[in-house]
Every structure is written in C-alpha cells, then in structure tokens.
TORPALUM-395550 format. One line per 4 residues: their letters; for each residue x, y, z negated of N, C-alpha, C. Coordinates in steps of 0.2 Angstrom, whole numbers, padded with zeros to 4 digits. Last residue first. Layout:
N
A = X Y Z X Y Z X Y Z | ... $
//
This chain:
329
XXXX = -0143 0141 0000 -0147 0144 0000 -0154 0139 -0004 | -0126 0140 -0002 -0133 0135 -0001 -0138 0140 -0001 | -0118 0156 0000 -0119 0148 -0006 -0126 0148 -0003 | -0105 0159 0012 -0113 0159 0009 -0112 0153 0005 $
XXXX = -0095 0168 0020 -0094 0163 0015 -0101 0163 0014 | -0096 0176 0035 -0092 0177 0030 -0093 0168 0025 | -0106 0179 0044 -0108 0183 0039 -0102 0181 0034 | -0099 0176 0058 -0103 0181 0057 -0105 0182 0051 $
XXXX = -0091 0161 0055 -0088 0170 0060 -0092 0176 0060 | -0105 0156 0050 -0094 0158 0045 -0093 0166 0048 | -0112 0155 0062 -0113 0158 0053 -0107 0161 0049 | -0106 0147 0069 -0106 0153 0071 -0107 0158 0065 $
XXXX = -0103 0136 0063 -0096 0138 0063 -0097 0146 0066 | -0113 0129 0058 -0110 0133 0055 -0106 0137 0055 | -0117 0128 0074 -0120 0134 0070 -0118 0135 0063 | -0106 0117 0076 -0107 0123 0078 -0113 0131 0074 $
XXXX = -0114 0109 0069 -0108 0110 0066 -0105 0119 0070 | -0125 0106 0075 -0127 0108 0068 -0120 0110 0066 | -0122 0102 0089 -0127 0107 0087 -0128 0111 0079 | -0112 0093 0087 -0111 0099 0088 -0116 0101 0087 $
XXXX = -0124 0081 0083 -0117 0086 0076 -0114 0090 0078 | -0126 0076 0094 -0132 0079 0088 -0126 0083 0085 | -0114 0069 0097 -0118 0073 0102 -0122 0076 0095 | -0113 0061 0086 -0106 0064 0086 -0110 0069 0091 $
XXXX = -0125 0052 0087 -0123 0056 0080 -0119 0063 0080 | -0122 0046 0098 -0127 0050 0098 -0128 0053 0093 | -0110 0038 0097 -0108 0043 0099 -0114 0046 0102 | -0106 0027 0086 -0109 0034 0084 -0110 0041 0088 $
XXXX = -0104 0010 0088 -0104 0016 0092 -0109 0023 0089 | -0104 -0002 0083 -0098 0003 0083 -0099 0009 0083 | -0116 -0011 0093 -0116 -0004 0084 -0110 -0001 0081 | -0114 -0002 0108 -0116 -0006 0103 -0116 -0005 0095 $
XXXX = -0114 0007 0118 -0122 0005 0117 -0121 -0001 0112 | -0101 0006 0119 -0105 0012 0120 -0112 0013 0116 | -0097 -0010 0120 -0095 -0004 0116 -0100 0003 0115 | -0104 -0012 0133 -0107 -0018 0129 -0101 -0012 0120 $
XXXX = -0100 -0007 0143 -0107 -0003 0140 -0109 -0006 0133 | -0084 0001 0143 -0089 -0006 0144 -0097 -0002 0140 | -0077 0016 0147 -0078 0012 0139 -0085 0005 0146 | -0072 0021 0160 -0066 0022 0151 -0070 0017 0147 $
XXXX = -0080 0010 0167 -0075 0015 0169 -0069 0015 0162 | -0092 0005 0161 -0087 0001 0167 -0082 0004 0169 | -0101 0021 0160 -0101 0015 0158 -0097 0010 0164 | -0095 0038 0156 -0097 0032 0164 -0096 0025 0159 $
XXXX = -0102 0049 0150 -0098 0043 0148 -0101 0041 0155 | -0100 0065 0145 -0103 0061 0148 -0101 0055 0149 | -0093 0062 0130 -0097 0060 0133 -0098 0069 0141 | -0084 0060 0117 -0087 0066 0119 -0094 0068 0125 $
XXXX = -0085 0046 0110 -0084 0046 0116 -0088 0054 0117 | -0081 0031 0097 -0084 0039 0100 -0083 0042 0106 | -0085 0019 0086 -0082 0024 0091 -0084 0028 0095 | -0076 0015 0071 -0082 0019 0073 -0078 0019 0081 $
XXXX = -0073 0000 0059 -0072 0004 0064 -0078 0008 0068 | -0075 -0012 0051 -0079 -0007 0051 -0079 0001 0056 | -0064 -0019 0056 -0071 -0022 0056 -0075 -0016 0057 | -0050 -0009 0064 -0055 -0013 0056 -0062 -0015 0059 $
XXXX = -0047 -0020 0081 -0047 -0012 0077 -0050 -0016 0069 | -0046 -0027 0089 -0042 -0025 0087 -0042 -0020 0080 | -0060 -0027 0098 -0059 -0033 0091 -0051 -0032 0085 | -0060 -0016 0106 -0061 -0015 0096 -0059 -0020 0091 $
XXXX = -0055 -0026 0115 -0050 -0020 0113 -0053 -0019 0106 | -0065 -0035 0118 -0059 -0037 0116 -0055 -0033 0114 | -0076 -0023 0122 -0074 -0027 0114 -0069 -0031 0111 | -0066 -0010 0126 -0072 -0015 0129 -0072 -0017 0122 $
XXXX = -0060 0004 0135 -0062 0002 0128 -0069 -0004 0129 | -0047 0002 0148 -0053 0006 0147 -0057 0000 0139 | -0036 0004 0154 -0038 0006 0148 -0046 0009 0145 | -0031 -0003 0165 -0030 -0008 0159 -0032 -0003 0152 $
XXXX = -0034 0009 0175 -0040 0002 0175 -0038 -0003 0170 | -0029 0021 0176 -0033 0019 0170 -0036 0010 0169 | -0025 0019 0190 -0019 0020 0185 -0023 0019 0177 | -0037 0018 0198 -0031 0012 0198 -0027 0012 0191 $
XXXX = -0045 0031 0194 -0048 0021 0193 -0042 0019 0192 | -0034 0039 0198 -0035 0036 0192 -0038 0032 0191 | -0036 0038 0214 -0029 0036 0211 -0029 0035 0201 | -0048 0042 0214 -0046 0034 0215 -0042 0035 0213 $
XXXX = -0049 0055 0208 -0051 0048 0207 -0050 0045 0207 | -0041 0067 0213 -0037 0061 0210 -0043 0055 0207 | -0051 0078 0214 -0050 0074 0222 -0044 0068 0219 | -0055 0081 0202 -0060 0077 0207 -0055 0073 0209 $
XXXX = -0051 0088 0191 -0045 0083 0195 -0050 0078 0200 | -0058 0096 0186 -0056 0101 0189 -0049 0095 0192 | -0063 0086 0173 -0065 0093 0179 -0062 0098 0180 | -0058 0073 0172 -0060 0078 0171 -0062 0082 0175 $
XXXX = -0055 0055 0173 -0055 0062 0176 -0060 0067 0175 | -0061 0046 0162 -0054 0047 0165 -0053 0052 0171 | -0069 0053 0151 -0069 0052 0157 -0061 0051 0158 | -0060 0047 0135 -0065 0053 0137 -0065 0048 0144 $
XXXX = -0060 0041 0116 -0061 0039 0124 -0064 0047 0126 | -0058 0031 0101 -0061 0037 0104 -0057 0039 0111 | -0059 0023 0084 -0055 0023 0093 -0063 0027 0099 | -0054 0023 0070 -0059 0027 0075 -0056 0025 0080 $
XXXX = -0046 0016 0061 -0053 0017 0060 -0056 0019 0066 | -0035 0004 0069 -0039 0008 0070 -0048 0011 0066 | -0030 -0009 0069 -0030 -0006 0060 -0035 0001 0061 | -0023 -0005 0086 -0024 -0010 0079 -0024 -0007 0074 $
XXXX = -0024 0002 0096 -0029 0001 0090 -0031 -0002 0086 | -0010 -0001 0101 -0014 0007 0097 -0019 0009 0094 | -0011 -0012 0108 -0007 -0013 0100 -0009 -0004 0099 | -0020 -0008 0118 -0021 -0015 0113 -0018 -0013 0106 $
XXXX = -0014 -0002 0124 -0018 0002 0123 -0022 -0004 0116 | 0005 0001 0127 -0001 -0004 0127 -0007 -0002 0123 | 0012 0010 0123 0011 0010 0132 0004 0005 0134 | 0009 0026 0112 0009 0015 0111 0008 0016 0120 $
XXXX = 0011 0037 0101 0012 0035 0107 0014 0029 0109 | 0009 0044 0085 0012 0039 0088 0010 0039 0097 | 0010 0059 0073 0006 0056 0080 0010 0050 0083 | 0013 0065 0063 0006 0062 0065 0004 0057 0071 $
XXXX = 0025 0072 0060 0025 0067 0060 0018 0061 0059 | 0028 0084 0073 0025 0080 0069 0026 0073 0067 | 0038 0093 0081 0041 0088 0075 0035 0086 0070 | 0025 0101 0087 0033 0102 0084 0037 0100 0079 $
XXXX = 0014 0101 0098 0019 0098 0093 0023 0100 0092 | 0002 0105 0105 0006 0112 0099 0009 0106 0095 | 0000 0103 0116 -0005 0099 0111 -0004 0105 0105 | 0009 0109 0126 0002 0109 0126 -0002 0107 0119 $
XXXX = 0021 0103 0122 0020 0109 0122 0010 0111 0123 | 0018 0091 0125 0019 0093 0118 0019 0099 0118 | 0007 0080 0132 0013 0088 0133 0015 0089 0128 | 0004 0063 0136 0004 0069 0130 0010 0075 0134 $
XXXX = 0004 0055 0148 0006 0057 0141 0005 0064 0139 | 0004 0051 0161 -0002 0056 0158 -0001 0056 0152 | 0016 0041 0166 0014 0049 0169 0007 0054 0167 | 0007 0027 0162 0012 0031 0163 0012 0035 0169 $
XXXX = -0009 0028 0152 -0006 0026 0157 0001 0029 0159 | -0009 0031 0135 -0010 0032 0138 -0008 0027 0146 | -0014 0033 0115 -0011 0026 0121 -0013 0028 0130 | -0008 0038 0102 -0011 0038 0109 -0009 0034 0113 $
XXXX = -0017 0037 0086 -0010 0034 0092 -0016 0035 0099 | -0014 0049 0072 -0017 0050 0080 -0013 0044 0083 | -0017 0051 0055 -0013 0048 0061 -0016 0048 0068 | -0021 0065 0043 -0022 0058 0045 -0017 0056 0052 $
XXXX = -0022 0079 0039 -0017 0076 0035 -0019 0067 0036 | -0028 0090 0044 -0032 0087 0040 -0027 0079 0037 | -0019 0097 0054 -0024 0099 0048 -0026 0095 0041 | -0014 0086 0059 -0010 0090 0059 -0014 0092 0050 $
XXXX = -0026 0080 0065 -0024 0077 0063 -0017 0080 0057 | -0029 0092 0075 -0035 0092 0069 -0029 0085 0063 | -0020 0091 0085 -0019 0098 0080 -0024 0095 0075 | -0025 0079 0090 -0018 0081 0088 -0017 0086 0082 $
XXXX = -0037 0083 0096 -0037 0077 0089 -0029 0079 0086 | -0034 0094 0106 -0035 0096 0100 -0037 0090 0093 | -0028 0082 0115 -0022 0088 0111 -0026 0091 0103 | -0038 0076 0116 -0033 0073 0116 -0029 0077 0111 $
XXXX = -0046 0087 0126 -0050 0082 0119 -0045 0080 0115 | -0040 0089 0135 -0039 0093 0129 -0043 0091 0124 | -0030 0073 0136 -0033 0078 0139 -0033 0084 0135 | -0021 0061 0143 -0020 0064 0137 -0024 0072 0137 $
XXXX = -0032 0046 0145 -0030 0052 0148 -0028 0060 0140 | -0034 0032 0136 -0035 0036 0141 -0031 0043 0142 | -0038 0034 0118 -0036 0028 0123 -0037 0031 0131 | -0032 0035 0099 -0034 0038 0107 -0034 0037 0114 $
XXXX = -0038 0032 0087 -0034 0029 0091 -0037 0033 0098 | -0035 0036 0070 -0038 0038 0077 -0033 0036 0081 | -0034 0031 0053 -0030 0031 0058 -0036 0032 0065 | -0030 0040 0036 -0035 0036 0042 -0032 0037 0050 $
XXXX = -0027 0054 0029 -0025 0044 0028 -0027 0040 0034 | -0045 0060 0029 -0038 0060 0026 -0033 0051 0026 | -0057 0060 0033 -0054 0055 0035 -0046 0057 0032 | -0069 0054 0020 -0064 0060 0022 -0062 0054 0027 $
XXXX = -0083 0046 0028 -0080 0048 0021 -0075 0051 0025 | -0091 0038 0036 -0083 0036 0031 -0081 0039 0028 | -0100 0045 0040 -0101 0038 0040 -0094 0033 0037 | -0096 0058 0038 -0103 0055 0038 -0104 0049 0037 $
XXXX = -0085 0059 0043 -0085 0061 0037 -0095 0058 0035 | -0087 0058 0058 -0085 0052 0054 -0084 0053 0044 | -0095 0067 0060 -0099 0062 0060 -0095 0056 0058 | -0085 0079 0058 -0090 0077 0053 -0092 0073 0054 $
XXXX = -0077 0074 0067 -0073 0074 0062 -0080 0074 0056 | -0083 0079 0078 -0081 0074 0080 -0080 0071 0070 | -0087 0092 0077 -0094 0089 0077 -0089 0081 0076 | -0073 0097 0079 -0076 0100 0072 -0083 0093 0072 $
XXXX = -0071 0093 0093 -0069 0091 0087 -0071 0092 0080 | -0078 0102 0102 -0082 0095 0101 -0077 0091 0095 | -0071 0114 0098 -0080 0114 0094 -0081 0106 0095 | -0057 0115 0104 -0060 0112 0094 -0066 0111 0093 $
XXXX = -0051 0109 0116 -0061 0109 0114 -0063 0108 0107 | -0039 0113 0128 -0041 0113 0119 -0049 0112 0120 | -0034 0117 0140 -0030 0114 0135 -0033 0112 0128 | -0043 0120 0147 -0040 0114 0149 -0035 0113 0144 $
XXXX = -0058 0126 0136 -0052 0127 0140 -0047 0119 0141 | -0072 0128 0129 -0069 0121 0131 -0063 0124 0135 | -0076 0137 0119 -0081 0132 0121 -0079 0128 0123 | -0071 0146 0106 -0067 0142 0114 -0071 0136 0114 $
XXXX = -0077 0161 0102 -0078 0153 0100 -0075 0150 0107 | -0074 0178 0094 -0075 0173 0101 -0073 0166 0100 | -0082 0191 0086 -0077 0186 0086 -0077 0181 0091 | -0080 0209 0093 -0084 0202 0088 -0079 0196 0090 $
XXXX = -0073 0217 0102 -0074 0219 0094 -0077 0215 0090 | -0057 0210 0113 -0065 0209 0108 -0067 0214 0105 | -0044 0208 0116 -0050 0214 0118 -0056 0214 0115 | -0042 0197 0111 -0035 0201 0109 -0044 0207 0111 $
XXXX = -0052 0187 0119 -0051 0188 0110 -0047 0195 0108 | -0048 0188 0131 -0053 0190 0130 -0054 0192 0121 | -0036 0180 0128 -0036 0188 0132 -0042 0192 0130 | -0039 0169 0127 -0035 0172 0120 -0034 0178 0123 $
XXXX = -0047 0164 0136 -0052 0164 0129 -0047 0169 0125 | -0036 0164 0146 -0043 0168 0148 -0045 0170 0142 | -0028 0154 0142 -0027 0160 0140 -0031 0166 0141 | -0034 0140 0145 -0036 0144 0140 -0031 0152 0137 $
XXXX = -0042 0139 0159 -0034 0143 0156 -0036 0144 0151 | -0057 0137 0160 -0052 0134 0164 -0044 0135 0159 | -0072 0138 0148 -0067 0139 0154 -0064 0135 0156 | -0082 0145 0138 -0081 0139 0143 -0077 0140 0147 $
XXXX = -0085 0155 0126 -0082 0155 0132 -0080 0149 0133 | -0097 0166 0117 -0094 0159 0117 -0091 0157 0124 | -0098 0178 0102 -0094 0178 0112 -0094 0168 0111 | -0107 0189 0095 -0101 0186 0095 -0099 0181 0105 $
XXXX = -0115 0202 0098 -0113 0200 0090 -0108 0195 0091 | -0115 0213 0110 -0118 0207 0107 -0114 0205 0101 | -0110 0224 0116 -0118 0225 0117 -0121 0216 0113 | -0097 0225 0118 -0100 0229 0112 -0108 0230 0112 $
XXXX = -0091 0214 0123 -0091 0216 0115 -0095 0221 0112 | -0095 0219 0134 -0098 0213 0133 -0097 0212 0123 | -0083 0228 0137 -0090 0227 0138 -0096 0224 0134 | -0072 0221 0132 -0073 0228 0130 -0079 0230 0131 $
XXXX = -0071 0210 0142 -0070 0209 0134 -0073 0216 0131 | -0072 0215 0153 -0077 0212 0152 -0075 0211 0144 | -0056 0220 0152 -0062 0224 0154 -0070 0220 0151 | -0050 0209 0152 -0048 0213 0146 -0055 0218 0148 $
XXXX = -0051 0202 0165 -0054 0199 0160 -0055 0202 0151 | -0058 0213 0179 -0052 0208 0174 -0056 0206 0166 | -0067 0203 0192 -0068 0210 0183 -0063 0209 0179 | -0066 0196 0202 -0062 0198 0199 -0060 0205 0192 $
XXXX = -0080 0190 0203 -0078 0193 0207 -0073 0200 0204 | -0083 0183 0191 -0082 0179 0196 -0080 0183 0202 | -0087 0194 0183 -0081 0191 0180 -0078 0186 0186 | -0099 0201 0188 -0091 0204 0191 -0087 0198 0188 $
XXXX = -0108 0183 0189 -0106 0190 0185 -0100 0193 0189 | -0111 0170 0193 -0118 0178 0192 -0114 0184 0189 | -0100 0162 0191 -0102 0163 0198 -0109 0169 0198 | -0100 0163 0177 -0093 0166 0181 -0098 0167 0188 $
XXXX = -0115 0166 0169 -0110 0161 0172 -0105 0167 0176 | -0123 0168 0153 -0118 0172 0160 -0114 0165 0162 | -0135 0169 0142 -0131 0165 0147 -0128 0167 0153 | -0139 0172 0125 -0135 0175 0134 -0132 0173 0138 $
XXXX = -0148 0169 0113 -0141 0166 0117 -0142 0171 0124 | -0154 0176 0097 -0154 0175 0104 -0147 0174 0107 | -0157 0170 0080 -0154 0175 0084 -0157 0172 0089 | -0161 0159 0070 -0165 0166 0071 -0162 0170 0075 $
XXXX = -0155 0149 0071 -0152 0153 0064 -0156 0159 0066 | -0162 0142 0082 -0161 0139 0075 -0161 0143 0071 | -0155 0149 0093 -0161 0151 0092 -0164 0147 0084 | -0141 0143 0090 -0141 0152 0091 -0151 0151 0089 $
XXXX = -0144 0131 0096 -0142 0132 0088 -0142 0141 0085 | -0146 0131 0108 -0152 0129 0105 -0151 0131 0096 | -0134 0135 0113 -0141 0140 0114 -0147 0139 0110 | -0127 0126 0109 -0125 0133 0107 -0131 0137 0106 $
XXXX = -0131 0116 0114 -0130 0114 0108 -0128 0123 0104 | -0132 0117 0127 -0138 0116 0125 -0137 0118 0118 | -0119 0119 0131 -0124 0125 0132 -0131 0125 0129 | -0113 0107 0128 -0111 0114 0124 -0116 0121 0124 $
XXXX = -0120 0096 0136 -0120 0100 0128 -0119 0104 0126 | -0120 0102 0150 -0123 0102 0146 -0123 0103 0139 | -0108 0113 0162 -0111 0109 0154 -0117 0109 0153 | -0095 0120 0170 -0103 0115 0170 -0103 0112 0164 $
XXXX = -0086 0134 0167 -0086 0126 0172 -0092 0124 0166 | -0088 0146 0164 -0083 0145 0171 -0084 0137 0172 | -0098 0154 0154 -0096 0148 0157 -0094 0148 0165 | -0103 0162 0141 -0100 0164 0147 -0098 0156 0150 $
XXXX = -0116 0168 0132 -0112 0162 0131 -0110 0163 0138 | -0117 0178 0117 -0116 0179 0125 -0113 0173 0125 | -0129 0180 0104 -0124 0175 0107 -0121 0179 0114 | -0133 0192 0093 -0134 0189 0100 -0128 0188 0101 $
XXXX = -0149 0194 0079 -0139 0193 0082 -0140 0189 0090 | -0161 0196 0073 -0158 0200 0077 -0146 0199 0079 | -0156 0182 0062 -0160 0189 0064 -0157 0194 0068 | -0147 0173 0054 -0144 0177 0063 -0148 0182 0066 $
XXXX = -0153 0165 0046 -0147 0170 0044 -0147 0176 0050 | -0166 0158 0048 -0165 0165 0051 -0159 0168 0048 | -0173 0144 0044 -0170 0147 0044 -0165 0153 0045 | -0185 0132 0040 -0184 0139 0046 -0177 0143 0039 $
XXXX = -0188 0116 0040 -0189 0122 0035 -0185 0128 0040 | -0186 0100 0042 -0191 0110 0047 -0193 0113 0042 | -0180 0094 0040 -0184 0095 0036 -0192 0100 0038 | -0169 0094 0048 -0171 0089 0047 -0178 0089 0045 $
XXXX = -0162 0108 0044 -0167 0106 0051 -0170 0099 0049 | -0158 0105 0032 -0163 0111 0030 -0167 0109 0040 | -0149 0097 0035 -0152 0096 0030 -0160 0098 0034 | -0139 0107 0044 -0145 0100 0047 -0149 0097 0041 $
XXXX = -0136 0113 0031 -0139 0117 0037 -0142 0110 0043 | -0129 0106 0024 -0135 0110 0020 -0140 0110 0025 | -0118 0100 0032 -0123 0097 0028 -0130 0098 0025 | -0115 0115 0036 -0115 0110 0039 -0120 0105 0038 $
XXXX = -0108 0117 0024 -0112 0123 0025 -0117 0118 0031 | -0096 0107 0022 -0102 0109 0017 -0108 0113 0020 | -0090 0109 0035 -0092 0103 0034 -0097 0106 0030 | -0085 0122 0031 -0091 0122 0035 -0093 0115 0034 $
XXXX = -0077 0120 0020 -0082 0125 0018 -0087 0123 0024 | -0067 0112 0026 -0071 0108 0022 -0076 0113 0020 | -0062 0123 0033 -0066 0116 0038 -0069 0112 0032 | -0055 0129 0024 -0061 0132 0030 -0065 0126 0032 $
XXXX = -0046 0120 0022 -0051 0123 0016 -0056 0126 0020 | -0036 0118 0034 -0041 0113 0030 -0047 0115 0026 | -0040 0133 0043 -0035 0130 0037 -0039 0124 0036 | -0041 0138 0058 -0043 0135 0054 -0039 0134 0048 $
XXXX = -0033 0134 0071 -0034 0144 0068 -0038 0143 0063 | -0032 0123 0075 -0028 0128 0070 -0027 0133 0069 | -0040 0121 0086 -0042 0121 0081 -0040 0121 0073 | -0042 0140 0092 -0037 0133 0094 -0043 0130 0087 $
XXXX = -0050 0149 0093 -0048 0149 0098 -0047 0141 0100 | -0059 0158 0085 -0061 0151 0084 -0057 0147 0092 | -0057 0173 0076 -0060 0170 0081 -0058 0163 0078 | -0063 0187 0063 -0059 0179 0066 -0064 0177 0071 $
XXXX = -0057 0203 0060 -0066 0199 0065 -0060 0193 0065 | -0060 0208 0044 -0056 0206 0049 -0058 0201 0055 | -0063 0219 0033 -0068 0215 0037 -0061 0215 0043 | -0056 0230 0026 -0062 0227 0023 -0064 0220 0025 $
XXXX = -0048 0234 0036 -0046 0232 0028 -0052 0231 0024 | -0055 0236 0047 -0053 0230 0046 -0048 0228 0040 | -0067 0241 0051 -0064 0243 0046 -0060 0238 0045 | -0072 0244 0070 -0074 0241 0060 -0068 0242 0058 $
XXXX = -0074 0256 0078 -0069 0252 0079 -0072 0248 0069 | -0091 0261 0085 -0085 0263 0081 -0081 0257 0079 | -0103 0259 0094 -0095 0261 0098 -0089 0262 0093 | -0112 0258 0088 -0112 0263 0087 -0106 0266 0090 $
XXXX = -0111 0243 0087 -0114 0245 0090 -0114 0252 0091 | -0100 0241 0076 -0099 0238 0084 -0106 0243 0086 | -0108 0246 0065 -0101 0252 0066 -0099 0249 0075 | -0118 0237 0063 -0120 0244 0065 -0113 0246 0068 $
XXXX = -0110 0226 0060 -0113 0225 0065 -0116 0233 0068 | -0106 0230 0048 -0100 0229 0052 -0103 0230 0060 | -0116 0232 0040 -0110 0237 0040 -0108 0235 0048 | -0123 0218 0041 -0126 0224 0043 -0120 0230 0047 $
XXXX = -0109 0208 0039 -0115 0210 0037 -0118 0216 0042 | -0100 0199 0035 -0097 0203 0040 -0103 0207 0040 | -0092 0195 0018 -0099 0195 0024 -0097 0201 0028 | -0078 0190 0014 -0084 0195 0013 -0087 0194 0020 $
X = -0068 0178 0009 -0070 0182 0015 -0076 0185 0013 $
//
C-alpha cells in the first residue's frame, strides 16, 4: 500500500474525488477487514510507536491531520485513547457528540458523511447499529474507524491481542475463554480467532449465546460453546469477561445479576485455567459482579496493560489508514 500522503489529502480538501487507481481509502469497520499480515504490520508499527512514547522522543507523522471523533454512547477510554493518541502523532481530535450535532436531530447519516468528510482527515464513530459506521463509510472521502457498535469493538480487540502478544508471544494455537454475555466484545474475539488462526470457548448463561449471524460465523471451526463456565476454561491461556449489562440493557439488571450469577471469573475459576494464564477485562469492571476483585487485582491480571495498549495500537491503526506502510523511523 502506498502512502496516502499530501496528494491525496490536497485532492479531499479541494472538494476533488482521489484517485483511487493510485490510493484506495480503507476503513476499519469489522475486525475482518484486516488480513492477518496487516495486523502483524501494525502489531510491529505498534511496538516501535510506544517505544518511541516511552522514551519521550516526539513524534509528528500526523502534522496538520484531524481526527473527528463522533460518539452516540458514553466513553471514556476510547475517547481518551483516540484523542490523546491523535495529539501524540502531531495532529488534532474533534469531538462531536450525537446529542451537540444535526446528527442527533435526524441529519441523515449519508449527509453528515459528505460533510464532515471533507473538512477532516479520518472519521472515528462510537455508536449503537453498526450499520450507522458501514453507511457513513460507503459516503466518506477519508477512512472510518468503528469505535464500538452493538455488534463489533475491533479497536478494543486489536489492544487486546497485542497485550497478550506482549506477555505470550503469538497467540496462534492458543486458547481464549470467554465467560459472560455474548456481546460485541464477544463476536469481535470470534472474527479475530477466525484471523489469526487460535480457539475461542464461550461460556455463556442460557438464552445469551452467541448469534451467529452477528459474530459473522460460517462453519468455523474456532469456536466452542460450553454451558458450564468451569470446563471452558480449562487449559485456558486467556480468560476474558465484560459487564454483564452493557449499554443500552439498563432497565434488564436485575434480571441479569440472576441469570449471570454462576459466571462470574473468581480464583476457583482460573485455578482451571494454565498456570500462566492472563486475564483481561475491556473494563469498566464492577468488582463482585463479572470478575471477583481477588482476579482483577491479582497477578493474572493484564488488564492495565490491555487499557494502555489502545492508546498505542490505535495510533497505529490511525497511521496505517492515513500514510500507508512506514519503515521504523
């Protein structure tokens, strides 16, 4: 892939359509718009690039580049880790929420793509439907990053994947167990397993299994389903957890307390697992709820690593979309 460069970002700005026998704008929808070899390019790009933060040595690929980060539902990391990471590579973030813009009072959503595409460099969207993200993208002239839809959250899976490539090495072969609610954390470990050639068990309570049409299954043979949460992580390299209620199933609370309350990640549960086992948790985490505190806050646990790693994985992932392939600098 060639650098999307100067050229490309004059010809957006100057209202002219890019050349796309030269330069093909890629988004960042699902975490299968990715090939393995991509992912291992940014993993590498990735390593260099917290490197080089670690060290406070300044870095500016992004110069005059601007983020617009759009958000339908509440965050911190993603907003923290996008915005913060944006002013890292030398560019500027733009924070729009659905509730401060026409898009909250019905802008259709191929309109605001035609807009908003042609006054910033790339697009990051937080939502509800992920067809909002693939509507917006079809309308774009820059590329667009799925910050989190109800079906998919590849960005907190990209960070998830390098922190155990960090602490274990590939995971090709390796087994994740995945305990609680089949969500979109859930689907996208699915599609990442799919890529990267390892095992997924999920263990869930009955009536919150997996979709398959959701996750994007189609006669894999990656993924297991266990009724007991016990024998799913057994031999478990990773075992990994979200909220038992997400956002946007308030008012089912109590009825989940009930229905999750044999799954939630304690010690007796890891004891199941390899010795060396990691675990993980997207987090906001309720302690006593999905995971015991005596897990979260013990040495298993990576899941202040896995938080730090979007910040650094994401900024590869905006770099790629914006100048193409780079060697180490």
């Amino acid at each position: 892939m060639k650098s999307a460069g100067p050229s490309l970002r004059n010809s957006l700005r100057n209202g002219l359509a890019p050349d796309t026998k030269n330069m093909q704008i890629k988004h960042f929808l699902q975490f299968n718009d990715f090939s393995r070899e991509e992912f291992e390019y940014l993993f590498e790009r990735t390593r260099w690039i917290k490197q080089e933060f670690k060290q406070y040595r300044r870095y500016w690929p992004l110069e005059d580049r601007t983020l617009a980060m759009i958000f339908d539902k509440h965050s911190t990391r993603t907003r923290l880790s996008f915005e913060a990471g944006m002013h890292q590579l030398g560019g500027a973030a733009i924070y729009l929420s659905t509730r401060d813009t026409q898009l909250g009072r019905g802008e259709p959503v191929e309109d605001a793509a035609r807009v908003i595409s042609r006054m910033v460099d790339i697009v990051m969207i937080r939502t509800h439907e992920h067809d909002i993200v693939r509507r917006f993208a079809a309308h774009s002239r820059v590329p667009v990053i799925n910050g989190l839809t109800d079906e998919y959250h590849p960005c907190q899976i990209i960070g998830d994947i390098f922190t155990f490539i960090e602490h274990h090495g590939s995971i090709t072969g390796k087994t994740v167990a995945w305990i609680g609610d089949s969500n979109n954390v859930c689907n996208t470990w699915l599609q990442a397993a799919e890529v990267f050639d390892f095992n997924v068990h999920v263990s869930t309570p009955r009536g919150y299994e997996v979709e398959p049409e959701r996750a994007g299954l189609y006669g894999t043979s990656h993924y297991e389903e266990f009724a007991d949460p016990h024998e799913a992580v057994k031999g478990a390299d990773l075992v990994t957890t979200d909220v038992w209620t997400s956002m946007g199933f308030e008012a089912e609370t109590e009825e989940r307390k009930r229905d999750f309350a044999d799954f939630r990640v304690d010690a007796e549960m890891m004891s199941h697992t390899r010795k060396d086992a990691l675990f993980m948790h997207c987090l906001p985490a309720h302690r006593g709820e999905e995971v015991a505190a005596e897990v979260i806050d013990g040495p298993q646990s990576v899941v202040w690593d896995e938080a730090e790693n979007r910040l650094h994985t994401q900024k590869a992932l905006i770099e790629y979309l914006l100048l193409g392939r780079l060697d180490n600098a």
